[in-house]
N, CA, C and O atoms as CSV, one atom per row, in Angstrom:
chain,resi,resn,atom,element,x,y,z
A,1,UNK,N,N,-0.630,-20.152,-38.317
A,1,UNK,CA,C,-0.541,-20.542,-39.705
A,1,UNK,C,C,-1.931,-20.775,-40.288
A,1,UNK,O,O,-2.237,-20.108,-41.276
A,2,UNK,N,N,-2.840,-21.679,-39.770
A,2,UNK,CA,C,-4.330,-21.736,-39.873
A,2,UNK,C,C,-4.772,-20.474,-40.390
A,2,UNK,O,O,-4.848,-20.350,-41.613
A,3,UNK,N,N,-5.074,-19.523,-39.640
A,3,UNK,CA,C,-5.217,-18.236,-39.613
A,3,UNK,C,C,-4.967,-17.386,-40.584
A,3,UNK,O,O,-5.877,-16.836,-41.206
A,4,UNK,N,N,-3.701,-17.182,-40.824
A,4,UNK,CA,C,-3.482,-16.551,-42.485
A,4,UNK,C,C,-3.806,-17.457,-43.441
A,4,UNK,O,O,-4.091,-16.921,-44.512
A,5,UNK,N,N,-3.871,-18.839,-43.431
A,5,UNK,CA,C,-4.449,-19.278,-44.511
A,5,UNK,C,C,-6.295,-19.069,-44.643
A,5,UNK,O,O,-6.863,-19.392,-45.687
A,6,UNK,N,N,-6.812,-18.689,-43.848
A,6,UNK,CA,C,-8.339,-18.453,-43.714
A,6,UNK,C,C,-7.995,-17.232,-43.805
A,6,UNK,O,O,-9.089,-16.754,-44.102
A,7,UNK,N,N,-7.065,-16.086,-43.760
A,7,UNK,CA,C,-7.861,-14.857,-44.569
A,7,UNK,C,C,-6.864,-14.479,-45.577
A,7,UNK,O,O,-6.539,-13.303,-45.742
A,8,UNK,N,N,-6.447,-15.299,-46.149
A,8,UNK,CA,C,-5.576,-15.414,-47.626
A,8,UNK,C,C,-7.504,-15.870,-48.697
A,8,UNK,O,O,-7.950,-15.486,-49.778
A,9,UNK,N,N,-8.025,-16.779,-47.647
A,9,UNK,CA,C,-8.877,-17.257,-48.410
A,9,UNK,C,C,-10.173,-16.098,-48.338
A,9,UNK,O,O,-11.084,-15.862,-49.132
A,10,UNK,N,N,-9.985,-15.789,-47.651
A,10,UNK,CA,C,-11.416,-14.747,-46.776
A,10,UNK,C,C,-11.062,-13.823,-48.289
A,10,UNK,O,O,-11.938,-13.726,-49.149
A,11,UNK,N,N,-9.736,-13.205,-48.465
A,11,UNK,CA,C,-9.518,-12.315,-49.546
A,11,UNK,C,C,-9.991,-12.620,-50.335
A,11,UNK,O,O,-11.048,-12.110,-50.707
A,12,UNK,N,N,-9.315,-13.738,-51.020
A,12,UNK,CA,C,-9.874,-14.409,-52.356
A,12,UNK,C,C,-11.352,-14.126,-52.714
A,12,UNK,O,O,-11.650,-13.551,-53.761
A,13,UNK,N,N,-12.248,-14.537,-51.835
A,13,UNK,CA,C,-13.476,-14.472,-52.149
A,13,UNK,C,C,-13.694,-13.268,-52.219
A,13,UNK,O,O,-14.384,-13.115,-53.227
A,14,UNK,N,N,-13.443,-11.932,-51.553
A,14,UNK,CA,C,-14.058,-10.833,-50.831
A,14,UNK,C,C,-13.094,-9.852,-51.635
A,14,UNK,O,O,-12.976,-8.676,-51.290
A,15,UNK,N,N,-12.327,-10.455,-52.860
A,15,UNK,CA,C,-11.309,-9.734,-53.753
A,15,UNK,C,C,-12.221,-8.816,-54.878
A,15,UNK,O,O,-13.220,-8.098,-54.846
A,16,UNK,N,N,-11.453,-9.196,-55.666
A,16,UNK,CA,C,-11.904,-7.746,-56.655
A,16,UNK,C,C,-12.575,-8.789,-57.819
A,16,UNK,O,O,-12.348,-8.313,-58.932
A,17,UNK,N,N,-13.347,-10.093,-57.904
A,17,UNK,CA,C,-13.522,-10.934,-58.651
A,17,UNK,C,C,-12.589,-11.649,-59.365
A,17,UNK,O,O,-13.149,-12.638,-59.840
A,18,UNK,N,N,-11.354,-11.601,-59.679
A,18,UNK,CA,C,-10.770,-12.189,-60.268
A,18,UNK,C,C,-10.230,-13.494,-59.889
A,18,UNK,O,O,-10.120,-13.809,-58.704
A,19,UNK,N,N,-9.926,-14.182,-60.749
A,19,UNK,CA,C,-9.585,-15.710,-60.548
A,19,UNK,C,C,-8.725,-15.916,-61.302
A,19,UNK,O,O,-8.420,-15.104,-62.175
A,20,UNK,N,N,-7.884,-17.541,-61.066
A,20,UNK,CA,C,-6.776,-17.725,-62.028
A,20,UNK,C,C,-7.691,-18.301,-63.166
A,20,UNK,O,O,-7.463,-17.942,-64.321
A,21,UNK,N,N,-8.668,-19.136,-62.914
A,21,UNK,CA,C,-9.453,-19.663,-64.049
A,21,UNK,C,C,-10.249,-18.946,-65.055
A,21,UNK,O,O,-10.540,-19.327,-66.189
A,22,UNK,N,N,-10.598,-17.695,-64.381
A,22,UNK,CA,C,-11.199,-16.844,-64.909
A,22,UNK,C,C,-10.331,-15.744,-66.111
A,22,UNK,O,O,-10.606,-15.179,-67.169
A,23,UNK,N,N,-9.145,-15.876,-65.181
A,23,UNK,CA,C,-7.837,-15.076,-65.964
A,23,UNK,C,C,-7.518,-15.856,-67.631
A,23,UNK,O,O,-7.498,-15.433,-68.786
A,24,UNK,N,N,-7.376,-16.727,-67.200
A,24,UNK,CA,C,-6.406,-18.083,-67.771
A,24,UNK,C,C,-8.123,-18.243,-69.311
A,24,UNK,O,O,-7.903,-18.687,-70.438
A,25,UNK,N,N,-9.165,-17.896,-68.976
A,25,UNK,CA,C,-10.298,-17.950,-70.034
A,25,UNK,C,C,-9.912,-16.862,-70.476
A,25,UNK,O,O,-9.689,-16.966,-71.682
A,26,UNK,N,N,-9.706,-15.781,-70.061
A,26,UNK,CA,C,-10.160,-14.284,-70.643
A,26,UNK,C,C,-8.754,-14.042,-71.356
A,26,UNK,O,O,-8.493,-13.091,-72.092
A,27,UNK,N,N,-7.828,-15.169,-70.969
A,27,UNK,CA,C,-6.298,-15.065,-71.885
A,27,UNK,C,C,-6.830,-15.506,-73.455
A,27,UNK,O,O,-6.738,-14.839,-74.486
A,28,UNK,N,N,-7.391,-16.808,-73.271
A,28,UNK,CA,C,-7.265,-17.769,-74.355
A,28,UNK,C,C,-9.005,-17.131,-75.300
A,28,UNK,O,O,-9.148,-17.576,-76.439
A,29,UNK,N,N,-9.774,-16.481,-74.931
A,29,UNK,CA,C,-10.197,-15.997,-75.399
A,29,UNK,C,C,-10.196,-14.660,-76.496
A,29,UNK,O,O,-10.806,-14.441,-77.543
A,30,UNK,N,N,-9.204,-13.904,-75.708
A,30,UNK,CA,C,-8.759,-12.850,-76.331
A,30,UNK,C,C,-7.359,-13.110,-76.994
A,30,UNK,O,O,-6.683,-12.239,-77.541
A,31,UNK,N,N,-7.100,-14.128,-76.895
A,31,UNK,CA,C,-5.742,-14.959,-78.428
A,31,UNK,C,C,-6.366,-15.338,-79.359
A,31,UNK,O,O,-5.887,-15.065,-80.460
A,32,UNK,N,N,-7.898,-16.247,-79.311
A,32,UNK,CA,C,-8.534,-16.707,-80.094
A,32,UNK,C,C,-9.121,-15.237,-81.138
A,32,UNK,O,O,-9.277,-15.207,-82.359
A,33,UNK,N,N,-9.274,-14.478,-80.436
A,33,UNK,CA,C,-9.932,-13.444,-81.561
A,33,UNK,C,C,-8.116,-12.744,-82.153
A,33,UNK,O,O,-8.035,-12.538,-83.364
A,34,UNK,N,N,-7.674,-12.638,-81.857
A,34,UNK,CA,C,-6.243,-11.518,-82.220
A,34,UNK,C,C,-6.022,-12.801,-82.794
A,34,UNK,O,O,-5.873,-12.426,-83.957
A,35,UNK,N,N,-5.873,-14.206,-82.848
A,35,UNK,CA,C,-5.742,-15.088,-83.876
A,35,UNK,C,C,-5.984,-14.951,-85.210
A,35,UNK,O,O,-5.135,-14.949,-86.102
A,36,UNK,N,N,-7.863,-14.768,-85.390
A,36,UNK,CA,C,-8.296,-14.675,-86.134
A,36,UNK,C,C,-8.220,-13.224,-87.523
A,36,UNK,O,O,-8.482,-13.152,-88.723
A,37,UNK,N,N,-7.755,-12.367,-86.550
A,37,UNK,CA,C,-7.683,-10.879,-86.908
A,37,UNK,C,C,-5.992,-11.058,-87.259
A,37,UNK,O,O,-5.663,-9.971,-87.734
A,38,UNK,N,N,-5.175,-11.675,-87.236
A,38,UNK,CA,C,-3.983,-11.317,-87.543
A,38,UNK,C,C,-3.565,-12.673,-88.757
A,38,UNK,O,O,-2.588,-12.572,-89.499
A,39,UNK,N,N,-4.338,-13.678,-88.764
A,39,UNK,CA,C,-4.376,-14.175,-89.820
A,39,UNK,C,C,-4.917,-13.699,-91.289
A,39,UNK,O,O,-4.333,-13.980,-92.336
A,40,UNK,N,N,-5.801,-13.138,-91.229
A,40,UNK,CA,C,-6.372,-12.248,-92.483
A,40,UNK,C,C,-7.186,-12.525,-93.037
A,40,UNK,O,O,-7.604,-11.690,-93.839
A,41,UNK,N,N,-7.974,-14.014,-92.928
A,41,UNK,CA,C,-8.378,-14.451,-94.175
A,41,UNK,C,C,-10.371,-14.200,-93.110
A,41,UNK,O,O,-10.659,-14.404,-91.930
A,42,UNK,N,N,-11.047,-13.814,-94.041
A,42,UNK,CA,C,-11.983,-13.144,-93.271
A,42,UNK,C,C,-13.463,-14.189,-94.326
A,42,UNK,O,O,-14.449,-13.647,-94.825
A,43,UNK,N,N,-13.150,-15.663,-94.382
A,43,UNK,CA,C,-14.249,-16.395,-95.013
A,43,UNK,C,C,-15.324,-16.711,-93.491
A,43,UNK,O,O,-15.176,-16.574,-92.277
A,44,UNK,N,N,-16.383,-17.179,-94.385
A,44,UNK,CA,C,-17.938,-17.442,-93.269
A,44,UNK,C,C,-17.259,-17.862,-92.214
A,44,UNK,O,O,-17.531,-17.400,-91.105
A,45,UNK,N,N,-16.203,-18.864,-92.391
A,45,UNK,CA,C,-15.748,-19.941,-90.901
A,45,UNK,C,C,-14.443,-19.078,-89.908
A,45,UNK,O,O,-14.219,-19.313,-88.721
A,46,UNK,N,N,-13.807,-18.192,-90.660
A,46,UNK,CA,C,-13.061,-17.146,-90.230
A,46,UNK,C,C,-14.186,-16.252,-88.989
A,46,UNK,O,O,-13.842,-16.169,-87.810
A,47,UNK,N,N,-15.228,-15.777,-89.388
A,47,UNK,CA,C,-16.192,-15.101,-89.225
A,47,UNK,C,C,-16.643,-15.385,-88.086
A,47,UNK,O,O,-16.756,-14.700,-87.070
A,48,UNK,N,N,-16.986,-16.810,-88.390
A,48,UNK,CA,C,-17.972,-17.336,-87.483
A,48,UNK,C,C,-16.956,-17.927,-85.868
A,48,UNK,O,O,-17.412,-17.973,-84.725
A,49,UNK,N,N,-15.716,-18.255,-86.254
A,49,UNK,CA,C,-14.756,-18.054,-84.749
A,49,UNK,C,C,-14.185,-16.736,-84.445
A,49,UNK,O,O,-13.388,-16.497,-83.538
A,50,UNK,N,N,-14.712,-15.832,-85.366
A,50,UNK,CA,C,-14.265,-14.572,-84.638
A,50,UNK,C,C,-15.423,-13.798,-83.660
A,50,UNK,O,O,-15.415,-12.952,-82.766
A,51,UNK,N,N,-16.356,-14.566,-84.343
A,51,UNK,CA,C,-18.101,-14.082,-83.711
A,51,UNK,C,C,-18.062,-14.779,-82.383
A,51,UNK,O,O,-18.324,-14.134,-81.367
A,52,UNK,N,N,-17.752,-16.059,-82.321
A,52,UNK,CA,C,-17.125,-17.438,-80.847
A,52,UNK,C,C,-16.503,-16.588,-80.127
A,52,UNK,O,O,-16.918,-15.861,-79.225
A,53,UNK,N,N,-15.593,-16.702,-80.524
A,53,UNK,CA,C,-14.095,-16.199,-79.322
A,53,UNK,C,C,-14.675,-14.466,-78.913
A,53,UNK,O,O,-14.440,-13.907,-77.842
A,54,UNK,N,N,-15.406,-13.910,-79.989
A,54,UNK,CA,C,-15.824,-11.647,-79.230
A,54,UNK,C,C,-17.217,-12.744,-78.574
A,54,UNK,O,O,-17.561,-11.603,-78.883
A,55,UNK,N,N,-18.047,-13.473,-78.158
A,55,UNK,CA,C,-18.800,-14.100,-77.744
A,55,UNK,C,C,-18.458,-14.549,-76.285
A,55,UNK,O,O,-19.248,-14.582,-75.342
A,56,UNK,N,N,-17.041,-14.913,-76.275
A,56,UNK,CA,C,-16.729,-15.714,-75.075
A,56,UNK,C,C,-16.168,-14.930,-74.557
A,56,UNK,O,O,-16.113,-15.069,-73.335
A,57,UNK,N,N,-15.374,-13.563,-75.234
A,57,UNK,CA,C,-14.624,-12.683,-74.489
A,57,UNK,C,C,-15.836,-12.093,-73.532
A,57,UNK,O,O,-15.729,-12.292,-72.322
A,58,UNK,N,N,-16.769,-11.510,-73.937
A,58,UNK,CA,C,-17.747,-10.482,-73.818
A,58,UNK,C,C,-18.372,-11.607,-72.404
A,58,UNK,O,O,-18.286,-11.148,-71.265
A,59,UNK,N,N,-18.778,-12.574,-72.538
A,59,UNK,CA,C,-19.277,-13.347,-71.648
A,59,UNK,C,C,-18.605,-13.308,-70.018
A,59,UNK,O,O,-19.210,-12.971,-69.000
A,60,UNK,N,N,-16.716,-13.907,-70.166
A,60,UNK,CA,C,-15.990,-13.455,-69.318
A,60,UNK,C,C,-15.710,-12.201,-68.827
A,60,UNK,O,O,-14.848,-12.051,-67.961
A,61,UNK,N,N,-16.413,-11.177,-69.334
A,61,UNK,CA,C,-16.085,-9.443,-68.631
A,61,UNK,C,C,-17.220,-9.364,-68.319
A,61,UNK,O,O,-17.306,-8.434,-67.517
A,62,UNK,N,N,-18.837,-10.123,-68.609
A,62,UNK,CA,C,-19.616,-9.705,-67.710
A,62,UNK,C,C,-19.628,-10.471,-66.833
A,62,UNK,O,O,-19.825,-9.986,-65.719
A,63,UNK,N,N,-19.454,-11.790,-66.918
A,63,UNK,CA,C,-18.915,-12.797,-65.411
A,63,UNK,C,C,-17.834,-12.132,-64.234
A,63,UNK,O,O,-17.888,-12.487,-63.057
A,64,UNK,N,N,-17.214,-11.492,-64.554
A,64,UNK,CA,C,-16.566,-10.426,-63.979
A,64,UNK,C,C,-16.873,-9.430,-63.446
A,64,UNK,O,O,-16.350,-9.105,-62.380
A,65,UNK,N,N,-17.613,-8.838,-63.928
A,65,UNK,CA,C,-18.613,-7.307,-63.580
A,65,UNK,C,C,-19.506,-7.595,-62.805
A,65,UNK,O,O,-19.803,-6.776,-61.936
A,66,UNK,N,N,-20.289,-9.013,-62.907
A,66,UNK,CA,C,-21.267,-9.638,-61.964
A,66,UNK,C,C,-20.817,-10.015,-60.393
A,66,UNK,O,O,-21.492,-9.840,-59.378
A,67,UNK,N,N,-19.390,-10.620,-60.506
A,67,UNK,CA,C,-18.690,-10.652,-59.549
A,67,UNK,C,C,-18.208,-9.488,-58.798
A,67,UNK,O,O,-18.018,-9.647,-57.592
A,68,UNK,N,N,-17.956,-8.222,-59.381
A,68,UNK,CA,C,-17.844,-7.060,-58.987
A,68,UNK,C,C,-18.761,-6.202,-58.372
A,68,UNK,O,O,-18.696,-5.672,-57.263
A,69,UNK,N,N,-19.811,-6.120,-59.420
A,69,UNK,CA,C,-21.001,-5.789,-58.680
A,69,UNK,C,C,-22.496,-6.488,-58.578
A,69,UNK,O,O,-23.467,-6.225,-59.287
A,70,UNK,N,N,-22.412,-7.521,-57.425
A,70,UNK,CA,C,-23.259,-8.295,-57.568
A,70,UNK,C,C,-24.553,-7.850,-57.360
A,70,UNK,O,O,-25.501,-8.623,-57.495
């Protein structure tokens, strides 16, 4: 039992980068922009969390890619 739990974990690390935390950002990031874009209203402060959230998306896919190819 030990054993598969050390290469359940061995995977994890040695996986394809992904994470639940990492998942669970790159969810709420990419709601935050399709938020902004499906509401309509496109003022400075509209703007400026749509500039945030393509900011944080873009951040989490290269945190990803880094993990991929380190």
């Amino acid at each position: 039992m030990l054993m598969q739990k050390e290469l359940v974990q061995k995977e994890m690390k040695a996986g394809n980068g992904m994470s639940i935390p990492w998942l669970c950002q790159l969810v709420a990031s990419l709601s935050w922009m399709a938020s902004v874009i499906v509401y309509g209203s496109f003022e400075l402060g509209d703007c400026l969390q749509l500039l945030a959230a393509s900011a944080w998306t873009v951040s989490n896919i290269m945190s990803y890619l880094e993990r991929l190819y380190p």
